[in-house]
C-alpha positions as YAML, in Angstrom:
chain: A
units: angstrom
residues:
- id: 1
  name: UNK
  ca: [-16.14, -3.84, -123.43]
- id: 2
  name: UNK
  ca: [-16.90, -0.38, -124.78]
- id: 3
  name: UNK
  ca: [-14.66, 2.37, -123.67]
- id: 4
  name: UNK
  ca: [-17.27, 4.05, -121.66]
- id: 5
  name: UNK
  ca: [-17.67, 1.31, -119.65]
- id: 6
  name: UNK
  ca: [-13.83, 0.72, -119.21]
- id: 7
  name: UNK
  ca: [-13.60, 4.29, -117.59]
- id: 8
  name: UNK
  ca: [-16.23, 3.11, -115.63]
- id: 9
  name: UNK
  ca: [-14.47, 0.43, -114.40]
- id: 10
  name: UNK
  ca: [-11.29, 1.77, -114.25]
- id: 11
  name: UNK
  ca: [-13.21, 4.59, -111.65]
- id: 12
  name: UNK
  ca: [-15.09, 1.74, -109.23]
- id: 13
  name: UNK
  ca: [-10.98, 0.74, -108.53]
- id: 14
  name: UNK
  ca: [-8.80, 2.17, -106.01]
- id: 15
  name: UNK
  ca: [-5.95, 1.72, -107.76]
- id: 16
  name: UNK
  ca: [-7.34, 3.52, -110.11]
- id: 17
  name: UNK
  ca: [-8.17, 6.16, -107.99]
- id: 18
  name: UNK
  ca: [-6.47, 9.51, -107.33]
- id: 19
  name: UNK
  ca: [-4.35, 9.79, -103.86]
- id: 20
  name: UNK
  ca: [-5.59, 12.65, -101.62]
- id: 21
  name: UNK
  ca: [-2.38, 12.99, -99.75]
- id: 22
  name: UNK
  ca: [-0.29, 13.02, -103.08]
- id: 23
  name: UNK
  ca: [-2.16, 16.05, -104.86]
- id: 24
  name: UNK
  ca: [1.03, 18.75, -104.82]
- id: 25
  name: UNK
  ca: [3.37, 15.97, -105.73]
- id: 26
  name: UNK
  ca: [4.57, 17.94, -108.74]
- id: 27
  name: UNK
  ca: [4.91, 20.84, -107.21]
- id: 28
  name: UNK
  ca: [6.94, 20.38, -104.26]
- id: 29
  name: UNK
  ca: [10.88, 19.70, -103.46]
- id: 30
  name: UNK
  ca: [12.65, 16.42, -104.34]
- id: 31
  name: UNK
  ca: [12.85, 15.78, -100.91]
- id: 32
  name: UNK
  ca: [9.60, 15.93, -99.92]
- id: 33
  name: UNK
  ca: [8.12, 14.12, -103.26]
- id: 34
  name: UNK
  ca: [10.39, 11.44, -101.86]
- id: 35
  name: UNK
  ca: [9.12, 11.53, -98.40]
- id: 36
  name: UNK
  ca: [5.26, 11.29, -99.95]
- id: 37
  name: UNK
  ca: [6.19, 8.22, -101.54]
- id: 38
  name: UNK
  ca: [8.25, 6.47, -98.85]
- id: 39
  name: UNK
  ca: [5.02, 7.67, -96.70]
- id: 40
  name: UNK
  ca: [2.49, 5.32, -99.25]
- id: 41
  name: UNK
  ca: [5.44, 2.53, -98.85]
- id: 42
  name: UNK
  ca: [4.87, 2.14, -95.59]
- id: 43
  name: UNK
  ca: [1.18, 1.08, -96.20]
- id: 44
  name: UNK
  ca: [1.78, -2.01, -97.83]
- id: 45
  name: UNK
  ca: [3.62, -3.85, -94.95]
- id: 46
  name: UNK
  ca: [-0.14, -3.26, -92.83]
- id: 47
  name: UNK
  ca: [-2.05, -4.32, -95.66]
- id: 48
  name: UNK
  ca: [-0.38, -7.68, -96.22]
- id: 49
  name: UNK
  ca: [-0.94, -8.45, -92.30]
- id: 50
  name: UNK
  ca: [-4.33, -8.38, -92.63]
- id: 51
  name: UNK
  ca: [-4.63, -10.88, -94.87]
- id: 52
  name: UNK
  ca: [-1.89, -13.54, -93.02]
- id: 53
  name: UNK
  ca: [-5.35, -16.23, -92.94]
- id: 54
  name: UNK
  ca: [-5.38, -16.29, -96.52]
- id: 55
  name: UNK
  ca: [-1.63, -16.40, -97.04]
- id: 56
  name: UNK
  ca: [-1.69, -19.33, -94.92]
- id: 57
  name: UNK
  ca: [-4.13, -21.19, -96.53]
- id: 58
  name: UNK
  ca: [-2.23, -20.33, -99.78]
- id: 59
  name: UNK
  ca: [0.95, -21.63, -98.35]
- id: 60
  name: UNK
  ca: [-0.84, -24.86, -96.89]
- id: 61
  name: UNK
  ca: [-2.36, -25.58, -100.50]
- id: 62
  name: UNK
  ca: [1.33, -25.36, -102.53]
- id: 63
  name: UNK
  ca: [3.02, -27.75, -99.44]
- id: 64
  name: UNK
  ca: [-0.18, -30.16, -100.46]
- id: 65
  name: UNK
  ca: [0.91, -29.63, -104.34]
- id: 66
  name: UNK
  ca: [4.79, -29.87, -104.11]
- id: 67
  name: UNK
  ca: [4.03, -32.84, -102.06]
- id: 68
  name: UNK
  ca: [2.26, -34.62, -104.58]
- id: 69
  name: UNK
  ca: [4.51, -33.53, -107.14]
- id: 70
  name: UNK
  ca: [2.75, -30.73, -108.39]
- id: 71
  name: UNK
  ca: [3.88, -27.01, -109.45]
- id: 72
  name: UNK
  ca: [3.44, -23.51, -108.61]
- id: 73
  name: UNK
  ca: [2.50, -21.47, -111.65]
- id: 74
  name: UNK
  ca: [2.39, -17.77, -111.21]
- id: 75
  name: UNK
  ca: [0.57, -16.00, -114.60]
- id: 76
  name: UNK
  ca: [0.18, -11.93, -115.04]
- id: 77
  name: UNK
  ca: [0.23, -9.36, -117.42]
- id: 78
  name: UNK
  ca: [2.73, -6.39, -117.58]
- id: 79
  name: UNK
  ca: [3.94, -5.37, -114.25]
- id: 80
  name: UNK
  ca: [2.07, -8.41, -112.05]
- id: 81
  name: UNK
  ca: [3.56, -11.02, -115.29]
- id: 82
  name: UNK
  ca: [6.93, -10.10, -114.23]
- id: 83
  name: UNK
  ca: [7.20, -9.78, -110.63]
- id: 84
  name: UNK
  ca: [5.82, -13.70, -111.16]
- id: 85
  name: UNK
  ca: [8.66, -14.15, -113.39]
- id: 86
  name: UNK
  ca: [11.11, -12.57, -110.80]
- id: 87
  name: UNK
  ca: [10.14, -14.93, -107.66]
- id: 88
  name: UNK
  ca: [10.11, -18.31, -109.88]
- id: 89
  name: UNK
  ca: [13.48, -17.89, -111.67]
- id: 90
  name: UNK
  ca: [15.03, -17.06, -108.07]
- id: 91
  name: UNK
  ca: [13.17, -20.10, -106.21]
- id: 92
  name: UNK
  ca: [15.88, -21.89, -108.15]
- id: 93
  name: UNK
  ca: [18.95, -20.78, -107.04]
- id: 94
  name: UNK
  ca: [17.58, -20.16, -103.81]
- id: 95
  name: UNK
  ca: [16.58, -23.37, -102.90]
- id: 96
  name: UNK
  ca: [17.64, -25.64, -104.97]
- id: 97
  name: UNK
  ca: [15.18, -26.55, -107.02]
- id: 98
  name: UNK
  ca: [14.75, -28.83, -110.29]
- id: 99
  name: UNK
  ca: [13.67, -25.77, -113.30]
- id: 100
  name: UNK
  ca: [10.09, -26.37, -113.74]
- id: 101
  name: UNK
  ca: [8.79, -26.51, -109.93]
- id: 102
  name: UNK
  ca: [7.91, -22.85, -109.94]
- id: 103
  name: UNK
  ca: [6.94, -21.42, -113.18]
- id: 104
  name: UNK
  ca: [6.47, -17.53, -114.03]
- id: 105
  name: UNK
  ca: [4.20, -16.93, -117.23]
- id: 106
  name: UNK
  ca: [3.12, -13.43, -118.49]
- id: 107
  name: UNK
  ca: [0.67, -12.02, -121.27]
- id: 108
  name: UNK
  ca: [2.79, -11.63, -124.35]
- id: 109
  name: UNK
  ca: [5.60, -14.44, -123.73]
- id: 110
  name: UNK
  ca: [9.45, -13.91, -122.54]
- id: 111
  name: UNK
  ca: [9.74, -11.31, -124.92]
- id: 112
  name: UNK
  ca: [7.19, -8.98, -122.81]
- id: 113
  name: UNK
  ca: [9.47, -8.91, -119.65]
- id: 114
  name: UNK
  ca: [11.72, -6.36, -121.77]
- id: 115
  name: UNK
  ca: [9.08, -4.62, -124.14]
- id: 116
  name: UNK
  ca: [5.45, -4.01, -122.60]
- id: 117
  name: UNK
  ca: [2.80, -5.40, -124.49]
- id: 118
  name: UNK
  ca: [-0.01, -4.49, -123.07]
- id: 119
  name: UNK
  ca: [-2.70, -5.49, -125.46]
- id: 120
  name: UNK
  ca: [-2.19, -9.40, -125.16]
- id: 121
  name: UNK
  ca: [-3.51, -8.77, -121.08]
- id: 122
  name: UNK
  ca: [-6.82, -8.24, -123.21]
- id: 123
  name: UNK
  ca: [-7.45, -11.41, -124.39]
- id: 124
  name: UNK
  ca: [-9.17, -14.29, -122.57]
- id: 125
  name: UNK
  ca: [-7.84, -17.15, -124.60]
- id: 126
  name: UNK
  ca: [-4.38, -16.08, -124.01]
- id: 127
  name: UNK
  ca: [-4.10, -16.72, -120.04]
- id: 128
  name: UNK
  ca: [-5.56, -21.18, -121.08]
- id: 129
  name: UNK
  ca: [-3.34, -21.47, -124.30]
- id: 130
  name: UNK
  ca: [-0.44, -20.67, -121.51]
- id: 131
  name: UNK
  ca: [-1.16, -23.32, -119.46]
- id: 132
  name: UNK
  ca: [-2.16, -25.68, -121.76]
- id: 133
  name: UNK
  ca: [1.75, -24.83, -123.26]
- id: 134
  name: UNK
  ca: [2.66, -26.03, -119.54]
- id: 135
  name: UNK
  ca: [0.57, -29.50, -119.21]
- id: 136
  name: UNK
  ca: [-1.09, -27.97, -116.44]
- id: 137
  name: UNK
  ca: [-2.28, -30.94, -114.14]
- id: 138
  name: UNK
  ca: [-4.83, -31.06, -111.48]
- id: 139
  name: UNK
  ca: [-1.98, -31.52, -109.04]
- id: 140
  name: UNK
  ca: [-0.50, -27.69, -109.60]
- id: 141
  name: UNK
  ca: [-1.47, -24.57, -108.35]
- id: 142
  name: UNK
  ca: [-2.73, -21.62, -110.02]
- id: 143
  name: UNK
  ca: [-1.64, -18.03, -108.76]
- id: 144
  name: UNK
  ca: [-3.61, -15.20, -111.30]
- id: 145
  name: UNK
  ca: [-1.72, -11.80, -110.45]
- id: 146
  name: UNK
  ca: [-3.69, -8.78, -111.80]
- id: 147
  name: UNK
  ca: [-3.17, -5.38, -109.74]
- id: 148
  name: UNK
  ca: [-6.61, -4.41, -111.10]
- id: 149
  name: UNK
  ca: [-8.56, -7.39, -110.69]
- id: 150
  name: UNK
  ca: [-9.65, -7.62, -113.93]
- id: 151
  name: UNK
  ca: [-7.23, -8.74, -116.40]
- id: 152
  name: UNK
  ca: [-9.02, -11.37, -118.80]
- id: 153
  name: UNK
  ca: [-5.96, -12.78, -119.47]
- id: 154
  name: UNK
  ca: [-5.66, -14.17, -116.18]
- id: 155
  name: UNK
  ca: [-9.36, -14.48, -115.41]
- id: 156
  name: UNK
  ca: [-9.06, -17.04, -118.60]
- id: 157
  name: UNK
  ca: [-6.10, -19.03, -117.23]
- id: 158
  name: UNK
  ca: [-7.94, -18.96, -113.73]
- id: 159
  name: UNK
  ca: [-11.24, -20.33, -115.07]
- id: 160
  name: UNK
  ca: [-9.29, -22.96, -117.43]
- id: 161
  name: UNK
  ca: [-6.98, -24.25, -114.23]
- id: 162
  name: UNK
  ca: [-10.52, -24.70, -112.00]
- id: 163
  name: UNK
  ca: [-11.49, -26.42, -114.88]
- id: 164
  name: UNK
  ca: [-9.13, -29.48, -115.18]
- id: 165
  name: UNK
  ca: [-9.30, -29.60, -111.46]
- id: 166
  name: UNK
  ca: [-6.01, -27.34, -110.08]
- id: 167
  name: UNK
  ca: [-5.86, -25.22, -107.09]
- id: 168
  name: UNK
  ca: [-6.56, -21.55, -107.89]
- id: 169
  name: UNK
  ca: [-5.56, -18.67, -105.70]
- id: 170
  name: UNK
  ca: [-6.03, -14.91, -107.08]
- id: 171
  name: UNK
  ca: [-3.77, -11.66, -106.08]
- id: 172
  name: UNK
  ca: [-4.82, -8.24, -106.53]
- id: 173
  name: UNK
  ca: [-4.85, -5.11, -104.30]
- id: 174
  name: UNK
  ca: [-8.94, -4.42, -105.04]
- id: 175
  name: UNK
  ca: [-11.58, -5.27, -102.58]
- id: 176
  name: UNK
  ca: [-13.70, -6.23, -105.43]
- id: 177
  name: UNK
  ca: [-11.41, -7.63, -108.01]
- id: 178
  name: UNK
  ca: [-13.48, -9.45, -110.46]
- id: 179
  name: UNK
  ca: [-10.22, -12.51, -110.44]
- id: 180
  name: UNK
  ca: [-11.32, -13.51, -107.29]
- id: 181
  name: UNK
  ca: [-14.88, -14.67, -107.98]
- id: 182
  name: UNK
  ca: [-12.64, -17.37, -110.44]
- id: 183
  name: UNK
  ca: [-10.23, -18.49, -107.75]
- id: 184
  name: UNK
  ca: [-10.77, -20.57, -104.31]
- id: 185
  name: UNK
  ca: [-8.42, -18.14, -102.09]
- id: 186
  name: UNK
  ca: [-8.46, -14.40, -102.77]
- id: 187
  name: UNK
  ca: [-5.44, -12.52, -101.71]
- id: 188
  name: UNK
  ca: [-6.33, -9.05, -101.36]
- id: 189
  name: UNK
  ca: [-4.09, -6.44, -99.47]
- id: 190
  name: UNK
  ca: [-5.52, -3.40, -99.93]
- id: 191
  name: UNK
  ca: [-2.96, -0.35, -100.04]
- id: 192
  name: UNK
  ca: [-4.84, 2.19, -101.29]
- id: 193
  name: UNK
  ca: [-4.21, 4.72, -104.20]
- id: 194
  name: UNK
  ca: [-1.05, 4.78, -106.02]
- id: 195
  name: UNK
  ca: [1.63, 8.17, -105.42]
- id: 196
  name: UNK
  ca: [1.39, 8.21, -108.85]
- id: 197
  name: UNK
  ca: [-2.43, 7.85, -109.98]
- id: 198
  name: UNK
  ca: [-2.67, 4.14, -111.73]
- id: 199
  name: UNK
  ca: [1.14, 3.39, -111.12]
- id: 200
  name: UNK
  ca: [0.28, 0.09, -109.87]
- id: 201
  name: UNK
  ca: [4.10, -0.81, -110.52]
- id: 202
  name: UNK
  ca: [4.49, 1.07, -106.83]
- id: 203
  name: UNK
  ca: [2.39, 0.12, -103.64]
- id: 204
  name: UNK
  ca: [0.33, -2.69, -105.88]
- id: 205
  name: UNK
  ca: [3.79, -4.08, -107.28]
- id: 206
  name: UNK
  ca: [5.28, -3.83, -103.68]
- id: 207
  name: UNK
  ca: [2.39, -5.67, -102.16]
- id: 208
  name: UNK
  ca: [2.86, -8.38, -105.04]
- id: 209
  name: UNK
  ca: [6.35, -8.87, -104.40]
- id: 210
  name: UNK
  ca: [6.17, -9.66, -100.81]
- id: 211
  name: UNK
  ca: [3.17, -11.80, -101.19]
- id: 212
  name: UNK
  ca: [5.03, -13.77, -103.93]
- id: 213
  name: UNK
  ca: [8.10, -13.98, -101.44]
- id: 214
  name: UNK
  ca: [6.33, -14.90, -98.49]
- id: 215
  name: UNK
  ca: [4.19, -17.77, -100.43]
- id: 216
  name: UNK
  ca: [7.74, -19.41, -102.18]
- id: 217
  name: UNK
  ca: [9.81, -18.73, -99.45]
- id: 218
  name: UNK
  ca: [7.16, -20.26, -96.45]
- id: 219
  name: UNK
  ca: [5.76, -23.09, -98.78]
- id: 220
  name: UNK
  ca: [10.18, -24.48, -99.68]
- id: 221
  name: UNK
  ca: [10.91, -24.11, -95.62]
- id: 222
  name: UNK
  ca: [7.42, -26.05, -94.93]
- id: 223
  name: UNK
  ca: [9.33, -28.76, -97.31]
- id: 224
  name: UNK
  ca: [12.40, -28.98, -96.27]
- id: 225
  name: UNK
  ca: [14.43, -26.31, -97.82]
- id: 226
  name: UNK
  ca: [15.89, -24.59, -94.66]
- id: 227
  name: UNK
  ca: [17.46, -25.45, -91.21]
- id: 228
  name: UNK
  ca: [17.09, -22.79, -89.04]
- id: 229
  name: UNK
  ca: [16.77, -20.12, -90.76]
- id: 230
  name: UNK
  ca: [19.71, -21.00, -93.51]
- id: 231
  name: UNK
  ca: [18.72, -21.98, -96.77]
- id: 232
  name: UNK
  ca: [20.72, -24.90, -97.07]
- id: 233
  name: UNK
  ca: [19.50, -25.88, -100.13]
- id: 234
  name: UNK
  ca: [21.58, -24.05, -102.35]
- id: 235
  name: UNK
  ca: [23.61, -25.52, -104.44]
- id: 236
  name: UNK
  ca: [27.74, -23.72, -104.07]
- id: 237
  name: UNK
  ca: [27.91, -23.48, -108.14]
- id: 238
  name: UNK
  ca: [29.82, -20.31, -108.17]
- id: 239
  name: UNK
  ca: [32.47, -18.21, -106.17]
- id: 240
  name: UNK
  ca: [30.23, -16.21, -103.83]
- id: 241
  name: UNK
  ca: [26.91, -19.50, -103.26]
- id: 242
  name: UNK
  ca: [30.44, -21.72, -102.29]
- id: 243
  name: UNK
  ca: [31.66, -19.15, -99.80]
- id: 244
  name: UNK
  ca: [28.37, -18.58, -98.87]
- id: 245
  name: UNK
  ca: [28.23, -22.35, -98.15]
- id: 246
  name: UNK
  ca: [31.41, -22.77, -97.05]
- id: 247
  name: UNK
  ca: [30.31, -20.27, -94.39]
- id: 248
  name: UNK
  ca: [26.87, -22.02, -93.50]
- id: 249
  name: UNK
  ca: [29.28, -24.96, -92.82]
- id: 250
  name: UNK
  ca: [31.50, -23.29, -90.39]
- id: 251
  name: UNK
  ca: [28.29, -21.61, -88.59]
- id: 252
  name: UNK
  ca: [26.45, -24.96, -88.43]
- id: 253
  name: UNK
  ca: [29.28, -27.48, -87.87]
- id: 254
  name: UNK
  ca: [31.71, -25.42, -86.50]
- id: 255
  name: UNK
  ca: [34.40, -26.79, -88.73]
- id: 256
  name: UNK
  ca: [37.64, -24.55, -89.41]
- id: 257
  name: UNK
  ca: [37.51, -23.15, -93.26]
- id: 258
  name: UNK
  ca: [39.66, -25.21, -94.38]
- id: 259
  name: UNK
  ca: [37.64, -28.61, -93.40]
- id: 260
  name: UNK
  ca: [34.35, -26.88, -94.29]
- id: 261
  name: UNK
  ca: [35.85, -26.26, -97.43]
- id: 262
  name: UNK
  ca: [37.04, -29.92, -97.95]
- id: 263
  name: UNK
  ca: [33.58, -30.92, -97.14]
- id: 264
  name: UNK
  ca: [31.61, -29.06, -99.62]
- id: 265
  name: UNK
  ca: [33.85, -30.39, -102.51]
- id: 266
  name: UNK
  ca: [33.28, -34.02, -100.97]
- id: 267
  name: UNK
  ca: [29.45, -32.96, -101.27]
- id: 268
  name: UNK
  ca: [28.94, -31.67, -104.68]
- id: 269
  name: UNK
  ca: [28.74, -28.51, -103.52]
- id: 270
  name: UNK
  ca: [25.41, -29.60, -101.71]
- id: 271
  name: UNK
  ca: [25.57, -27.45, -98.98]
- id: 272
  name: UNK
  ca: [22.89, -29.72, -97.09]
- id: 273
  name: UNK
  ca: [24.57, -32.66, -97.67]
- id: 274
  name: UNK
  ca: [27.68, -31.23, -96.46]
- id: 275
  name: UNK
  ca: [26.24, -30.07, -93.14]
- id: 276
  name: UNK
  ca: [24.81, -33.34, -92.55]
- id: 277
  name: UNK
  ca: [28.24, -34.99, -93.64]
- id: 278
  name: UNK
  ca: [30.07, -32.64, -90.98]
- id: 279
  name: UNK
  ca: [27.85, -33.23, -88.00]
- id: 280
  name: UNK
  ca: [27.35, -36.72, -88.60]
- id: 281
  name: UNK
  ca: [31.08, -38.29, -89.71]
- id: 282
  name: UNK
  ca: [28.87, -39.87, -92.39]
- id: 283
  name: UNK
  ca: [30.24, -40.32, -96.32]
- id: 284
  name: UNK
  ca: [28.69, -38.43, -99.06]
- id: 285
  name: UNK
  ca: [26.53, -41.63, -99.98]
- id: 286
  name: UNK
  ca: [25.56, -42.46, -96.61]
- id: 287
  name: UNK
  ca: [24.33, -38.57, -95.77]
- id: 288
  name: UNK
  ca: [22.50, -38.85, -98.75]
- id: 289
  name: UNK
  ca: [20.68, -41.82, -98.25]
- id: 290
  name: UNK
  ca: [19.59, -40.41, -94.65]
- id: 291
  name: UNK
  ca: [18.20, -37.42, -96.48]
- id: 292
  name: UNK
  ca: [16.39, -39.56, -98.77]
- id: 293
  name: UNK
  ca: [14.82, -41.49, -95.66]
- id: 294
  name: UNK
  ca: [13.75, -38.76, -94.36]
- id: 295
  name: UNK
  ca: [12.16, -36.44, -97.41]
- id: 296
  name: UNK
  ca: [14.83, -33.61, -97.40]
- id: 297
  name: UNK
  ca: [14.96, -32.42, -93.60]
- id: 298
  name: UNK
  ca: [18.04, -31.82, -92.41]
- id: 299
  name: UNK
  ca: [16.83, -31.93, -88.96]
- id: 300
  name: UNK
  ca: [15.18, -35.19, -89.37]
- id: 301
  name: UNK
  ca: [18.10, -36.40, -90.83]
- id: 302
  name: UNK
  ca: [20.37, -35.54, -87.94]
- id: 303
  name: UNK
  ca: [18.10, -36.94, -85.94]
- id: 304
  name: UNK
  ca: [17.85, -40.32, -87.09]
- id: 305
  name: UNK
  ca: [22.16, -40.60, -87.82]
- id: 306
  name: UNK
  ca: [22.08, -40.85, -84.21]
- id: 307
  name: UNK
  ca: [19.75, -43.52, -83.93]
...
């Protein structure tokens, strides 16, 4: 693409575009730059609710893939690359989760989460040779993160994932983004022009964020990963996640510290398995077992130990 018909393109996008509200931001107090900024913030929340149906049908298509033993691959350049990193590497401790179930990949390699390197976004071939690296199956799902819309680098993973047969779902913050003509779901909250004109790193990178978060965090509840609202899936492997679960423990059970304590070591620090163990009077391998027979729900679980 020539350069005149990059600015073009670059013009047609409202990221791109310069904020009306945000004009005198250089000129005015620290204060109230701050206040113009936490202003454009508040935008983002509004512009993800309109687009809950599509979310949804996102979070309904990674249940289907985690089901069938498939993976959630988020792929991005620059900013978008990393905020996919971010949410994968904390679905792990989070929930539990074996390495490998939610994967982050972005333009450039590991190396690019510290040093931008922007020119890799550029090239097509990039975004398949990624997931080829992967063994992408049919089975996973596909989530091409591109602020603009139009980063070929994830346009190429997106049109080599529809190929072998995975699910494809794209996330920008254009109305037109040219990623979502290569994916089955478009995700498109729409906040408007950056504070800072073509800072997508602010409202866009918000937006992504809390997209990313709702899709993990609502797909590992619709499989298991909570009870209540706890996320009893984490594993107690240091000081704070074992008083964390040692807490759960006492909240769910209502077992003194000491006994919740006692409990957790029995489990392997498995805090689920140790809430099932105190409720139930069951041993480690018998809890276990009932977890097994019923897929991971706690509830289920304590459910059928009274059967």
């Amino acid at each position: 693409m020539s350069n005149n018909n990059l600015i073009s393109e670059l013009a047609s996008l409202i990221s791109e575009n310069q904020n009306p509200e945000t004009l005198d931001i250089d000129q005015v107090s620290t204060e109230e730059v701050v206040k113009q900024i936490n202003h454009q913030d508040h935008k983002v929340a509004d512009a993800i609710k309109q687009i809950i149906p599509e979310i949804t049908e996102s979070v309904d298509a990674i249940v289907n893939a985690f089901n069938s033993g498939g993976r959630l691959i988020y792929l991005g350049a620059g900013t978008s690359g990393r905020i996919g990193v971010l949410d994968a590497v904390e679905c792990v401790p989070t929930f539990g989760i074996e390495h490998g179930m939610v994967i982050g990949l972005m333009a450039g390699g590991k190396s690019a989460m510290y040093q931008a390197k922007e020119g890799i976004e550029d090239q097509y071939d990039e975004g398949e040779k990624d997931l080829i690296n992967i063994e992408l199956k049919s089975e996973d799902v596909v989530v091409g993160i591109a602020a603009s819309g139009r980063t070929p680098y994830v346009i190429g993973a997106l049109d080599y994932a529809t190929k072998i047969g995975a699910k494809t779902i794209a996330l920008s913050c254009n109305p037109k983004a040219e990623i979502a003509a290569h994916a089955e779901i478009s995700l498109l909250p729409i906040v408007g022009p950056e504070a800072l004109t073509g800072s997508t790193r602010m409202k866009s990178g918000t937006a992504q964020k809390m997209v990313l978060n709702i899709l993990s965090t609502a797909s590992m509840i619709r499989i298991g990963k909570s009870y209540h609202n706890l996320m009893v899936d984490v594993k107690a492997t240091n000081k704070k996640l074992h008083a964390r679960g040692t807490r759960m423990l006492m909240q769910v059970t209502g077992l003194n510290e000491q006994d919740s304590n006692e409990t957790l070591l029995k489990a392997g620090g498995l805090v689920k398995l140790a809430i099932l163990m105190g409720l139930t009077g069951k041993n480690a391998k018998n809890a276990s077992q009932l977890l097994d027979e019923t897929n991971g729900f706690l509830r289920n679980a304590i459910e059928k130990a009274k059967e």
